[in-house]
C-alpha positions in Angstrom: 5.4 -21.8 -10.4 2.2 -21.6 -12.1 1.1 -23.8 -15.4 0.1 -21.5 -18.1 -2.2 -23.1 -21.1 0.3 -22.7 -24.1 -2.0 -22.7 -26.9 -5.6 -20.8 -26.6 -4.8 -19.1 -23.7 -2.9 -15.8 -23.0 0.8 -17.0 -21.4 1.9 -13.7 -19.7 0.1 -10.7 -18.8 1.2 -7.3 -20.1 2.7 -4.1 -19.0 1.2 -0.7 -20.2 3.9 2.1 -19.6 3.0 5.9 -20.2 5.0 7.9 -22.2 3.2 10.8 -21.1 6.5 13.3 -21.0 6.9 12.8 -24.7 5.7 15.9 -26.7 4.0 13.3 -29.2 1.9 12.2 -26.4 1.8 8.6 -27.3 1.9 5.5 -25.1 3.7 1.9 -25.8 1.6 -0.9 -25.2 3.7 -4.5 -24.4 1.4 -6.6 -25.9 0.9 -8.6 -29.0 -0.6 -7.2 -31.9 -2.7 -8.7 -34.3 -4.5 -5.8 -35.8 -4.9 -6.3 -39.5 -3.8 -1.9 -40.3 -3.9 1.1 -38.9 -7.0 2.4 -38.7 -9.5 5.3 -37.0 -12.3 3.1 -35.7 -11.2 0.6 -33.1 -9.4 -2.6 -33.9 -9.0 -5.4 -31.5 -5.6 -6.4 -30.9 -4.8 -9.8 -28.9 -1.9 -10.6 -27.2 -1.9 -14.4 -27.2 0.6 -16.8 -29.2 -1.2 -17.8 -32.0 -2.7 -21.5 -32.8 -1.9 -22.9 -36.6 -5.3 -21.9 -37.6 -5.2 -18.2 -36.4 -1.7 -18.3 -38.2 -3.8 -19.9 -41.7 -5.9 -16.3 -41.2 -2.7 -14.8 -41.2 -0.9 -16.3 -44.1 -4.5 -16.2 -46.4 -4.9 -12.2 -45.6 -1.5 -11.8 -46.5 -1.8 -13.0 -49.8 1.5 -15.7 -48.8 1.9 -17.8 -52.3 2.3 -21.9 -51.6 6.2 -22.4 -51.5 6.4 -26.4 -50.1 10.2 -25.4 -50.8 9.8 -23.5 -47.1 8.0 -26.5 -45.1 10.7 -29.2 -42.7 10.8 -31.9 -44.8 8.8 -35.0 -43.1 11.3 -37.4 -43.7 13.4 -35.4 -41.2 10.8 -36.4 -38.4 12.7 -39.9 -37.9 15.8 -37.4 -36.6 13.9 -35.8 -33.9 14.8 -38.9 -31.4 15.9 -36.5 -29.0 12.9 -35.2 -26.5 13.3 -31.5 -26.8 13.1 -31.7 -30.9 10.4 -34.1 -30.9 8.5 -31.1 -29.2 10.1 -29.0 -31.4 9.5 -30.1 -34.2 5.9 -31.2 -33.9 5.1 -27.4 -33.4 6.7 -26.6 -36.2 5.1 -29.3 -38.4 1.2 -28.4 -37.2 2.2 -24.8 -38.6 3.6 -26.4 -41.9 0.3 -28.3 -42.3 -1.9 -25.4 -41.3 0.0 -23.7 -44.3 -0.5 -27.0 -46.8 -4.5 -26.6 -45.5 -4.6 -23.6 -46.8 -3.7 -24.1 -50.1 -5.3 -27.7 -50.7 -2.7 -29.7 -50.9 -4.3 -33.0 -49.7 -1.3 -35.9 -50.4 1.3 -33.7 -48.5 -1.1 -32.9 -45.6 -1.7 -36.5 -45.2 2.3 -36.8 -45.3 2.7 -34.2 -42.3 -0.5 -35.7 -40.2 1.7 -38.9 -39.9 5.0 -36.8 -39.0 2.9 -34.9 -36.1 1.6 -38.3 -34.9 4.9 -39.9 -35.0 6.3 -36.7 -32.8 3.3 -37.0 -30.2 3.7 -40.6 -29.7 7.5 -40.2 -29.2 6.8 -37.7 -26.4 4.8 -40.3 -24.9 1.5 -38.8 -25.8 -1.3 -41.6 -25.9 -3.0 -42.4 -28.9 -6.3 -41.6 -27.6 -5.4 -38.2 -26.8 -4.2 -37.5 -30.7 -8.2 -37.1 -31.4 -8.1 -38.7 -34.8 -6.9 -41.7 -36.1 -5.2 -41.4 -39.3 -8.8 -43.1 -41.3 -10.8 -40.7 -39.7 -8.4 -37.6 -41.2 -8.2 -39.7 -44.3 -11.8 -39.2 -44.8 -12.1 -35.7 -44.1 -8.9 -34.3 -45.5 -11.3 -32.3 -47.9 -13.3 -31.2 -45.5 -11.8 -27.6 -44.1 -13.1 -27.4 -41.0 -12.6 -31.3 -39.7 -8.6 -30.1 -40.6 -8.8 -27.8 -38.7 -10.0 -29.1 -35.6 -7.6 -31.7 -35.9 -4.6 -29.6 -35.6 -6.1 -27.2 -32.8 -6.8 -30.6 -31.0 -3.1 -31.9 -31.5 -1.7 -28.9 -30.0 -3.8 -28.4 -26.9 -4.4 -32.3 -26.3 -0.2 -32.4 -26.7 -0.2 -29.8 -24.1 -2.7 -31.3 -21.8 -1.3 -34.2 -21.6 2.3 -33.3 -21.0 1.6 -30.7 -18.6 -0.6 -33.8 -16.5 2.7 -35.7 -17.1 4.7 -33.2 -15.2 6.6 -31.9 -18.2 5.7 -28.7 -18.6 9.1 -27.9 -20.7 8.1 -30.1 -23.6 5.2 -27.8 -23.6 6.9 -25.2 -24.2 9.3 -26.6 -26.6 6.0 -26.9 -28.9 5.6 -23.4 -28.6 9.0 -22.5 -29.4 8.6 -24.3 -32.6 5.4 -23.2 -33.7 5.8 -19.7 -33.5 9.4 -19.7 -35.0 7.9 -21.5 -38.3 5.2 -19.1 -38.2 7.3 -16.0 -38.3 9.7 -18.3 -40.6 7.6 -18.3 -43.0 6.0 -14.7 -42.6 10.0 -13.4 -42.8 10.5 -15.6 -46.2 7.6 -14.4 -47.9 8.4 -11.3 -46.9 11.8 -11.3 -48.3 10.9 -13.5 -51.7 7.2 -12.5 -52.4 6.2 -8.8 -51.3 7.4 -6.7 -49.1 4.0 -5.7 -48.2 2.9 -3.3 -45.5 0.5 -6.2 -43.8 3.5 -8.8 -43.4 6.0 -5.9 -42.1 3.4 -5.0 -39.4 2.9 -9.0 -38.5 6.4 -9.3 -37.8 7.1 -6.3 -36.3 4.1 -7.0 -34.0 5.4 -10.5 -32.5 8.2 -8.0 -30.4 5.6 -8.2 -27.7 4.9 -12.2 -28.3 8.6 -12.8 -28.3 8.6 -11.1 -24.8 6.2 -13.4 -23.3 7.9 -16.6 -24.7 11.0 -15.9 -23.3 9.2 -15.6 -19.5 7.6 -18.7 -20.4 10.7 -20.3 -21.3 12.7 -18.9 -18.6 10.2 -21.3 -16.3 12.6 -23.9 -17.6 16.1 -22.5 -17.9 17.7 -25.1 -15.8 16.7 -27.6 -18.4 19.3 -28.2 -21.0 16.9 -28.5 -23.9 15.1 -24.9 -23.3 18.6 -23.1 -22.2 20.1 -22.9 -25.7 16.6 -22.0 -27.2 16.3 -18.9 -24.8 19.8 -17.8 -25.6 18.8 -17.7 -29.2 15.6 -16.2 -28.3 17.5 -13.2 -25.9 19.4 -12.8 -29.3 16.4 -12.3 -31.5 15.5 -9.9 -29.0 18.0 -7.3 -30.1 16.8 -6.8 -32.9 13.0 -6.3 -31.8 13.9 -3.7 -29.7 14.6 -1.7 -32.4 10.6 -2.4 -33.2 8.7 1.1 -31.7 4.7 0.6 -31.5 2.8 3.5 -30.3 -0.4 4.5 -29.5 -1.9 7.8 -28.6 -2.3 8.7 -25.1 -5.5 8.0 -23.8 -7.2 6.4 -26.9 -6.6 2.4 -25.5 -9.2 0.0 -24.1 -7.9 -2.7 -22.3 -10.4 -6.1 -22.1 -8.4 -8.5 -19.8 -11.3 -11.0 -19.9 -10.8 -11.8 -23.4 -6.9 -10.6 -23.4 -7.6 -7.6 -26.1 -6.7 -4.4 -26.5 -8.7 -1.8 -28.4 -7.1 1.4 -30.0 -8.6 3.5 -32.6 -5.1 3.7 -33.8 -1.6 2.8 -33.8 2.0 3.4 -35.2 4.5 0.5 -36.0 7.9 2.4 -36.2 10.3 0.1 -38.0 13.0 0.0 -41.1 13.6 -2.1 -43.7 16.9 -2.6 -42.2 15.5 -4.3 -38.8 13.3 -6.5 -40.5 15.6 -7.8 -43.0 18.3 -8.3 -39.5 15.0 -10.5 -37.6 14.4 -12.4 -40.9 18.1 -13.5 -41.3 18.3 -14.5 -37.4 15.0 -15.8 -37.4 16.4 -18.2 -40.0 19.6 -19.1 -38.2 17.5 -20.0 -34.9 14.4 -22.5 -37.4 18.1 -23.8 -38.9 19.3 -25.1 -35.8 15.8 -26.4 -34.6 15.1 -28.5 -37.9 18.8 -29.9 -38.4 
Protein backbone atom coordinates (compact mmCIF):
# COMPACT_ATOMS: atom_id res chain seq x y z
CA UNK A 1 0.00 0.00 0.00
CA UNK A 2 1.43 3.21 -0.83
CA UNK A 3 1.55 6.44 1.61
CA UNK A 4 -0.09 9.28 0.04
CA UNK A 5 0.87 13.03 1.49
CA UNK A 6 -2.73 14.06 2.87
CA UNK A 7 -2.38 17.68 2.88
CA UNK A 8 -0.44 19.55 -0.17
CA UNK A 9 -0.35 16.78 -2.24
CA UNK A 10 -2.89 15.19 -4.70
CA UNK A 11 -4.29 11.70 -2.77
CA UNK A 12 -5.78 9.83 -5.79
CA UNK A 13 -5.35 10.22 -9.34
CA UNK A 14 -8.33 10.78 -11.63
CA UNK A 15 -10.32 9.15 -14.27
CA UNK A 16 -11.42 11.10 -17.54
CA UNK A 17 -14.37 9.08 -19.23
CA UNK A 18 -15.67 10.22 -22.73
CA UNK A 19 -19.13 10.72 -23.29
CA UNK A 20 -18.57 11.02 -26.82
CA UNK A 21 -22.06 9.15 -27.84
CA UNK A 22 -23.94 11.91 -26.21
CA UNK A 23 -25.51 14.35 -28.86
CA UNK A 24 -24.29 17.22 -26.44
CA UNK A 25 -20.82 16.14 -27.02
CA UNK A 26 -19.59 16.77 -23.52
CA UNK A 27 -17.21 14.88 -21.42
CA UNK A 28 -17.21 14.25 -17.32
CA UNK A 29 -14.10 14.88 -15.77
CA UNK A 30 -13.59 12.97 -12.05
CA UNK A 31 -11.71 15.38 -10.63
CA UNK A 32 -11.98 18.17 -8.13
CA UNK A 33 -12.94 21.45 -9.07
CA UNK A 34 -11.92 24.63 -7.82
CA UNK A 35 -12.60 26.93 -10.56
CA UNK A 36 -13.96 30.12 -9.23
CA UNK A 37 -17.15 30.35 -12.56
CA UNK A 38 -17.76 29.35 -15.66
CA UNK A 39 -15.93 31.02 -17.97
CA UNK A 40 -14.60 31.10 -21.91
CA UNK A 41 -10.88 31.58 -21.34
CA UNK A 42 -9.23 28.79 -19.49
CA UNK A 43 -9.52 28.23 -15.75
CA UNK A 44 -7.36 26.04 -13.79
CA UNK A 45 -9.10 23.58 -11.86
CA UNK A 46 -7.18 21.33 -9.05
CA UNK A 47 -8.13 18.24 -7.85
CA UNK A 48 -6.35 18.10 -4.50
CA UNK A 49 -8.14 18.26 -0.83
CA UNK A 50 -7.72 21.51 0.19
CA UNK A 51 -5.30 22.98 3.19
CA UNK A 52 -7.22 25.57 5.77
CA UNK A 53 -5.65 28.34 3.97
CA UNK A 54 -6.80 27.44 0.41
CA UNK A 55 -10.23 26.87 2.19
CA UNK A 56 -9.69 30.97 3.86
CA UNK A 57 -9.55 31.84 -0.15
CA UNK A 58 -12.54 30.02 -0.48
CA UNK A 59 -14.64 31.40 2.40
CA UNK A 60 -13.22 35.25 1.64
CA UNK A 61 -14.29 35.00 -2.27
CA UNK A 62 -17.41 33.83 -1.12
CA UNK A 63 -18.39 36.63 0.73
CA UNK A 64 -19.04 33.84 4.00
CA UNK A 65 -20.11 36.39 7.01
CA UNK A 66 -18.20 35.48 10.58
CA UNK A 67 -20.78 33.16 12.40
CA UNK A 68 -18.43 31.78 15.69
CA UNK A 69 -22.06 30.19 16.38
CA UNK A 70 -20.82 27.47 13.52
CA UNK A 71 -17.09 26.78 14.96
CA UNK A 72 -16.72 23.13 17.62
CA UNK A 73 -16.58 24.73 20.64
CA UNK A 74 -12.87 24.39 22.19
CA UNK A 75 -13.94 23.36 25.42
CA UNK A 76 -15.07 20.16 23.70
CA UNK A 77 -11.36 19.33 22.84
CA UNK A 78 -10.91 17.70 26.47
CA UNK A 79 -13.68 14.99 25.07
CA UNK A 80 -11.64 13.90 22.18
CA UNK A 81 -9.68 11.22 24.46
CA UNK A 82 -10.39 8.71 22.07
CA UNK A 83 -7.48 8.39 19.13
CA UNK A 84 -9.62 8.61 16.09
CA UNK A 85 -11.37 12.01 17.38
CA UNK A 86 -8.36 13.52 18.54
CA UNK A 87 -7.43 13.24 14.71
CA UNK A 88 -10.63 14.21 14.02
CA UNK A 89 -11.13 16.79 15.63
CA UNK A 90 -7.84 18.61 15.18
CA UNK A 91 -8.65 18.77 11.38
CA UNK A 92 -11.69 20.20 12.09
CA UNK A 93 -10.36 22.81 14.54
CA UNK A 94 -7.31 24.05 11.93
CA UNK A 95 -10.35 24.80 9.51
CA UNK A 96 -12.26 26.65 12.39
CA UNK A 97 -9.16 28.81 13.02
CA UNK A 98 -8.40 29.38 9.34
CA UNK A 99 -12.06 30.78 9.33
CA UNK A 100 -11.45 33.03 12.85
CA UNK A 101 -8.02 34.22 10.72
CA UNK A 102 -9.94 35.38 8.37
CA UNK A 103 -12.00 37.59 10.07
CA UNK A 104 -9.48 38.87 12.87
CA UNK A 105 -10.57 37.49 15.63
CA UNK A 106 -7.34 37.33 17.66
CA UNK A 107 -8.58 36.15 21.50
CA UNK A 108 -10.56 33.13 19.87
CA UNK A 109 -7.78 32.16 17.51
CA UNK A 110 -5.43 32.08 20.40
CA UNK A 111 -8.37 29.84 22.10
CA UNK A 112 -8.28 27.22 19.11
CA UNK A 113 -4.22 27.31 18.68
CA UNK A 114 -4.22 25.65 22.24
CA UNK A 115 -7.22 23.14 21.29
CA UNK A 116 -5.03 22.00 18.03
CA UNK A 117 -1.90 21.70 20.23
CA UNK A 118 -3.71 19.81 22.96
CA UNK A 119 -5.08 17.32 19.92
CA UNK A 120 -1.46 16.87 18.43
CA UNK A 121 0.18 16.20 21.62
CA UNK A 122 -2.57 13.61 22.47
CA UNK A 123 -1.80 11.71 19.13
CA UNK A 124 1.63 11.59 20.31
CA UNK A 125 2.91 14.28 18.11
CA UNK A 126 6.20 15.83 19.67
CA UNK A 127 6.30 19.28 20.64
CA UNK A 128 9.00 20.11 18.30
CA UNK A 129 7.21 19.09 15.35
CA UNK A 130 4.13 21.56 16.31
CA UNK A 131 6.49 24.48 14.74
CA UNK A 132 5.49 27.09 17.12
CA UNK A 133 5.26 27.42 20.61
CA UNK A 134 2.27 29.08 21.92
CA UNK A 135 4.81 32.71 22.66
CA UNK A 136 5.94 32.61 19.37
CA UNK A 137 1.99 32.53 17.87
CA UNK A 138 1.27 34.97 20.72
CA UNK A 139 3.48 37.45 19.08
CA UNK A 140 2.40 37.13 15.66
CA UNK A 141 -1.30 36.51 16.01
CA UNK A 142 -1.59 39.94 14.00
CA UNK A 143 0.64 39.12 11.65
CA UNK A 144 -1.49 37.21 8.59
CA UNK A 145 0.94 35.43 7.02
CA UNK A 146 3.01 33.93 10.28
CA UNK A 147 -0.97 32.42 10.94
CA UNK A 148 -0.90 31.03 8.28
CA UNK A 149 2.10 29.16 8.12
CA UNK A 150 1.38 27.95 11.43
CA UNK A 151 -1.63 26.10 10.55
CA UNK A 152 -0.22 24.75 7.04
CA UNK A 153 2.74 23.53 9.28
CA UNK A 154 0.29 21.74 11.91
CA UNK A 155 -1.32 19.87 9.36
CA UNK A 156 1.57 18.53 7.21
CA UNK A 157 4.07 18.21 10.35
CA UNK A 158 0.82 16.22 12.06
CA UNK A 159 0.96 14.16 9.01
CA UNK A 160 4.59 13.66 8.79
CA UNK A 161 4.99 12.58 11.83
CA UNK A 162 2.23 10.08 12.15
CA UNK A 163 2.77 8.52 8.91
CA UNK A 164 6.86 7.98 10.25
CA UNK A 165 4.94 6.50 13.31
CA UNK A 166 3.24 3.89 11.23
CA UNK A 167 -0.19 5.31 11.56
CA UNK A 168 -1.22 6.22 8.55
CA UNK A 169 -5.15 6.09 9.63
CA UNK A 170 -4.80 8.95 12.09
CA UNK A 171 -3.68 10.71 9.01
CA UNK A 172 -6.44 10.31 7.42
CA UNK A 173 -8.80 10.84 10.20
CA UNK A 174 -7.34 14.57 10.01
CA UNK A 175 -8.53 14.68 6.68
CA UNK A 176 -11.83 13.41 7.23
CA UNK A 177 -12.31 16.24 9.62
CA UNK A 178 -11.00 19.00 7.86
CA UNK A 179 -12.74 18.71 4.81
CA UNK A 180 -16.16 17.92 6.50
CA UNK A 181 -15.86 21.39 8.50
CA UNK A 182 -14.98 22.89 5.35
CA UNK A 183 -17.97 21.92 3.45
CA UNK A 184 -19.85 22.34 6.92
CA UNK A 185 -19.49 25.52 6.94
CA UNK A 186 -19.76 26.24 3.05
CA UNK A 187 -23.36 24.17 3.34
CA UNK A 188 -24.43 26.60 6.42
CA UNK A 189 -23.72 29.66 4.80
CA UNK A 190 -25.20 28.51 2.05
CA UNK A 191 -28.35 27.65 3.64
CA UNK A 192 -28.40 30.92 6.27
CA UNK A 193 -26.53 33.63 4.31
CA UNK A 194 -26.86 33.45 0.31
CA UNK A 195 -27.66 30.99 -1.78
CA UNK A 196 -25.13 32.25 -4.11
CA UNK A 197 -24.05 30.71 -7.46
CA UNK A 198 -20.17 30.61 -6.18
CA UNK A 199 -20.93 28.49 -2.88
CA UNK A 200 -23.47 26.15 -4.98
CA UNK A 201 -20.65 25.36 -7.43
CA UNK A 202 -17.98 24.76 -4.33
CA UNK A 203 -20.08 22.17 -3.00
CA UNK A 204 -21.23 20.68 -5.85
CA UNK A 205 -17.57 20.47 -6.99
CA UNK A 206 -16.15 18.43 -3.84
CA UNK A 207 -18.29 15.17 -5.60
CA UNK A 208 -15.00 14.47 -7.14
CA UNK A 209 -12.88 15.22 -3.65
CA UNK A 210 -15.38 13.04 -1.78
CA UNK A 211 -14.38 10.21 -4.28
CA UNK A 212 -10.81 10.31 -3.53
CA UNK A 213 -11.33 10.41 0.26
CA UNK A 214 -13.25 7.53 0.37
CA UNK A 215 -10.25 5.44 -1.62
CA UNK A 216 -8.06 6.97 0.91
CA UNK A 217 -10.06 5.90 3.68
CA UNK A 218 -10.84 2.54 2.36
CA UNK A 219 -6.75 2.00 2.88
CA UNK A 220 -7.95 1.63 6.49
CA UNK A 221 -11.32 -0.04 6.50
CA UNK A 222 -10.31 -2.75 8.89
CA UNK A 223 -9.74 -0.15 11.47
CA UNK A 224 -12.64 0.47 13.60
CA UNK A 225 -12.19 4.19 13.85
CA UNK A 226 -12.21 4.83 9.90
CA UNK A 227 -15.04 2.00 9.23
CA UNK A 228 -18.00 4.03 10.59
CA UNK A 229 -16.60 7.26 8.88
CA UNK A 230 -16.60 5.57 5.35
CA UNK A 231 -20.04 4.28 5.88
CA UNK A 232 -21.16 7.82 6.50
CA UNK A 233 -19.04 8.99 3.71
CA UNK A 234 -20.61 5.98 1.00
CA UNK A 235 -23.84 7.68 2.30
CA UNK A 236 -22.95 11.23 1.38
CA UNK A 237 -22.14 9.82 -1.74
CA UNK A 238 -25.69 9.31 -2.83
CA UNK A 239 -26.50 12.28 -2.96
CA UNK A 240 -23.35 13.60 -5.03
CA UNK A 241 -24.14 11.44 -7.67
CA UNK A 242 -26.90 13.37 -8.43
CA UNK A 243 -24.08 16.29 -8.98
CA UNK A 244 -23.49 16.23 -13.15
CA UNK A 245 -20.22 18.36 -14.18
CA UNK A 246 -19.54 18.52 -17.82
CA UNK A 247 -17.23 19.72 -20.09
CA UNK A 248 -17.17 19.97 -23.80
CA UNK A 249 -15.57 17.36 -25.75
CA UNK A 250 -12.18 18.13 -26.61
CA UNK A 251 -11.75 21.57 -24.97
CA UNK A 252 -9.70 19.89 -21.57
CA UNK A 253 -5.99 20.21 -20.71
CA UNK A 254 -4.81 17.90 -18.35
CA UNK A 255 -1.33 19.05 -16.25
CA UNK A 256 -0.57 15.91 -14.14
CA UNK A 257 2.66 17.57 -12.88
CA UNK A 258 0.91 20.17 -10.96
CA UNK A 259 -2.53 17.97 -10.70
CA UNK A 260 -4.69 20.65 -12.79
CA UNK A 261 -7.03 20.57 -15.28
CA UNK A 262 -7.66 23.35 -17.70
CA UNK A 263 -11.10 23.83 -19.57
CA UNK A 264 -12.25 26.94 -21.19
CA UNK A 265 -15.55 25.93 -19.84
CA UNK A 266 -17.70 23.91 -17.72
CA UNK A 267 -21.28 23.03 -16.63
CA UNK A 268 -22.22 22.09 -12.90
CA UNK A 269 -25.76 20.43 -13.35
CA UNK A 270 -27.34 20.43 -9.90
CA UNK A 271 -30.82 21.42 -8.04
CA UNK A 272 -31.56 23.15 -5.22
CA UNK A 273 -33.09 19.97 -4.02
CA UNK A 274 -29.55 18.01 -3.98
CA UNK A 275 -27.78 20.57 -2.35
CA UNK A 276 -30.14 21.26 0.44
CA UNK A 277 -30.21 16.89 0.78
CA UNK A 278 -25.80 17.11 1.07
CA UNK A 279 -26.14 20.06 3.51
CA UNK A 280 -28.61 18.26 5.89
CA UNK A 281 -26.30 14.92 5.72
CA UNK A 282 -23.26 16.79 5.75
CA UNK A 283 -24.51 18.02 9.09
CA UNK A 284 -25.55 14.67 10.53
CA UNK A 285 -21.96 13.18 9.61
CA UNK A 286 -19.81 16.86 11.48
CA UNK A 287 -22.67 16.00 14.41
CA UNK A 288 -21.45 12.73 15.03
CA UNK A 289 -17.67 13.63 14.68
CA UNK A 290 -17.85 16.67 17.23
CA UNK A 291 -20.16 14.94 19.90
Amino acid sequence: MKNYPAFSIILFAFVLSSCGGKSSQESTVQGNLMAEEDTLHASPILYQIALPVDMIQIFEKAGIHYNKDLLNPVSKADDYSQSGLAAINLGIYGIDLGYIKLFGDAQAAVKYFNAIRKLALQLGIPEEYLAVSRERFEKNIGNRDSLTRFINDVYKSSDEYLKKAGRPEAASLIVLGGWIESLYITCQSWLKQNQTELLTRRIASQKYTLNSLISLLSNYAGEPDVSQYLLMLKILKKSFDKVNILYPQGKVDLDTINKVILSEEYKIDVDENTIREISTLVTNIRQELVD
